[in-house]
ZADOGU-872041 format. One record per residue (C-alpha): residue in three letters; x, y, z. Coordinates in Angstrom, 2 decimals. Each point is the difference from the previous one (the first is absolute). Last residue first. Layout:
REM ZADOGU-872041
+------+---------+---------+---------+
| resn |       X |       Y |       Z |
+------+---------+---------+---------+
|  ALA |       X |       Y |       Z |
...
+------+---------+---------+---------+
***
This chain:
REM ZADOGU-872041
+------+---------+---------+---------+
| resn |       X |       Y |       Z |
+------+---------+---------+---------+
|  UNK |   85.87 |  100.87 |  103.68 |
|  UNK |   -2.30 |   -1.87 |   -2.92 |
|  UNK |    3.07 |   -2.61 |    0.55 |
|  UNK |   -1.35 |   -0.35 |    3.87 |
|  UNK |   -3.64 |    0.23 |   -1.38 |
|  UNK |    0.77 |   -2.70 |   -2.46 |
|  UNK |    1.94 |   -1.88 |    2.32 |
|  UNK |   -2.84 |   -0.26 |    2.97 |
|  UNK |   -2.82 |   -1.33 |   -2.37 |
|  UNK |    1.10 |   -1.87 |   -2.64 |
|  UNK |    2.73 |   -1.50 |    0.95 |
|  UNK |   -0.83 |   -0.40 |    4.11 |
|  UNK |   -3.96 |   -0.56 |   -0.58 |
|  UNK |   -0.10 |   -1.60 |   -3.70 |
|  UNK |    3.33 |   -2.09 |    1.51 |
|  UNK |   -2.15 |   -1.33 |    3.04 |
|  UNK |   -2.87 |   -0.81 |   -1.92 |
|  UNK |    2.22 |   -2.21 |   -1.95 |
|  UNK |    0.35 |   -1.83 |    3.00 |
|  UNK |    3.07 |   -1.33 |    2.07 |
|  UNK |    1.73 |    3.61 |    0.23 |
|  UNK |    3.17 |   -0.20 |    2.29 |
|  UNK |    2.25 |    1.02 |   -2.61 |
|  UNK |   -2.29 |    2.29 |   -1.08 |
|  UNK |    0.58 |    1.85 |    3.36 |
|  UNK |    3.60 |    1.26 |   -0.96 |
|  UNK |   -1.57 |    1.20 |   -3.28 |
|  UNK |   -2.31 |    2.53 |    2.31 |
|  UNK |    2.73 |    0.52 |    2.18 |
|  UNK |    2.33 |    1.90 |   -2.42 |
|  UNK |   -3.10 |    1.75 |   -1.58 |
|  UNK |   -1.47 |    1.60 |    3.28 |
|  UNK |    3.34 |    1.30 |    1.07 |
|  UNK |    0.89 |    1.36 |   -3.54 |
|  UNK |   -3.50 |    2.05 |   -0.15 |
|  UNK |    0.90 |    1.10 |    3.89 |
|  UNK |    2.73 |    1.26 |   -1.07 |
|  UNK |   -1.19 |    1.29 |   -3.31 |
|  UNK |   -2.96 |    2.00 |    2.06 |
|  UNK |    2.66 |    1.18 |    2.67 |
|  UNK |    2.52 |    1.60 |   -2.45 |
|  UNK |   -2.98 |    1.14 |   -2.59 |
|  UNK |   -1.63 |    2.71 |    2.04 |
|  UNK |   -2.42 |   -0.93 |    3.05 |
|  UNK |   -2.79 |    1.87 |   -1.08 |
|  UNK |    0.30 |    0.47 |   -3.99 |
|  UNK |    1.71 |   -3.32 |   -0.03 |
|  UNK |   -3.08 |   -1.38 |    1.53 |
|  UNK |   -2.23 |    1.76 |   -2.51 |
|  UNK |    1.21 |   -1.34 |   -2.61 |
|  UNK |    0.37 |   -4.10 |    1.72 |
|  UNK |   -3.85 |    0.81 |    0.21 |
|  UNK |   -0.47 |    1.05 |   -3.46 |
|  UNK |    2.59 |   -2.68 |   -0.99 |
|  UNK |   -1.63 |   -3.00 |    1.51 |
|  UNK |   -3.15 |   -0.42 |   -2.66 |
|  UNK |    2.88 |   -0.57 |   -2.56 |
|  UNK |    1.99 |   -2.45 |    1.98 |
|  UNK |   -3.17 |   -1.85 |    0.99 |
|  UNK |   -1.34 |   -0.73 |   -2.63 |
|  UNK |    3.84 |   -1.04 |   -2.15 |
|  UNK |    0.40 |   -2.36 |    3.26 |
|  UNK |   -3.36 |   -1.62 |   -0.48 |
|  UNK |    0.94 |   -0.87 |   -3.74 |
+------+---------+---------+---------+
***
């Protein structure tokens, strides 16, 4: 549920970013940010870990 939040309030912003930087860097870094957000959950010991990597930093990568 978190992740749906924050991948729709992310996509003004991710928008805008494209606009700026163009697509090439914004889905680079969007691919960056995914790949070592689920190579962190590994390490998660808390749910409050996942909520922060999952939800948080892979929406807005997959937003990208």
């Amino acid at each position: 549920m978190i992740s749906f939040i924050v991948y729709g309030i992310s996509q003004p912003f991710i928008g805008a970013l494209v606009d700026k930087y163009g697509p090439r860097v914004v889905i680079s870094f969007s691919t960056i940010l995914v790949a070592s957000s689920i190579a962190l959950t590994a390490f998660a010991s808390n749910f409050w870990h996942l909520l922060i990597l999952y939800g948080l930093f892979v929406s807005i990568g997959v937003g990208g």
